[in-house]
N, C-alpha and C positions, 0 to 999 in steps of 0.2 A: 504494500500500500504506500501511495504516495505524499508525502506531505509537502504540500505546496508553499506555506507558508514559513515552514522554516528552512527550504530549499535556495533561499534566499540570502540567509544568514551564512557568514562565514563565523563557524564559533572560532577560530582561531584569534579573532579582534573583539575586544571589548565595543559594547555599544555606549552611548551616549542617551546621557538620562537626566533628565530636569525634574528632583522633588520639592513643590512646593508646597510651603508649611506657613500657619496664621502668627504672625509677629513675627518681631527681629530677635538674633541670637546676637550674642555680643560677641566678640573677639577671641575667648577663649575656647569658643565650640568649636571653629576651625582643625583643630589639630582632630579633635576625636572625629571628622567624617572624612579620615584617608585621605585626601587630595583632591577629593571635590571642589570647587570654587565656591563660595557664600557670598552668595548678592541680596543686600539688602535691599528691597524695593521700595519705590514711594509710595505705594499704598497700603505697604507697615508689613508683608510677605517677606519671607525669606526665600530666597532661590540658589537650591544647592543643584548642580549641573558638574558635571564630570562623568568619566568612563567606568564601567559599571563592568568586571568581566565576566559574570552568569548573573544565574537570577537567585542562585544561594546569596552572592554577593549584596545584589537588590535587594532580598527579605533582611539581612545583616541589617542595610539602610536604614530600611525600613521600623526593625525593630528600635534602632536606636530613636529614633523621631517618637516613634509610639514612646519610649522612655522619657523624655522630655516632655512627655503629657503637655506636644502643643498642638494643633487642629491641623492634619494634613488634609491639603487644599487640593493637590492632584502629584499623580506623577506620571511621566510621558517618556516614548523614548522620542531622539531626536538626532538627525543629522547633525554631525559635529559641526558645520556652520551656519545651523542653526543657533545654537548654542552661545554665541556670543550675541547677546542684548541685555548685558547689564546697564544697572541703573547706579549702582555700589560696590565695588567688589576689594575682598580683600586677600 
């Protein structure tokens, strides 16, 4: 059987993934999400963006944001030139 959708995917490269979460994280959160990028937005969202190499990796993410017991708002994958529209980044 064929799968088409992931026929697509080269697992040998990390994908690119934008979680965003309700409020700002301050400066110190940086180091604990791996070398994601943390962009602060103006409408008070956080946008962490960076390469993601499975989806054990993504739930890792994931859980850590659930830990932070702050409002995750979505997450999306995205072409890597997508990904650069910050608004704040540090």
């Amino acid at each position: 059987m064929s799968n088409k959708a992931n026929s697509q995917i080269d697992s040998s490269q990390a994908l690119t993934y934008q979680i965003r979460i309700e409020g700002h994280l301050g400066l110190p959160w940086t180091d604990w999400f791996e070398g994601l990028t943390v962009t602060l937005e103006g409408n008070g969202d956080t946008l962490l963006t960076g390469p993601v190499i499975d989806q054990a990796a993504l739930y890792g993410l994931l859980k850590k944001v659930r830990d932070l017991a702050m409002p995750l708002v979505s997450v999306i994958r995205v072409k890597p030139v997508e990904a650069d529209v910050p608004d704040v980044k540090w």
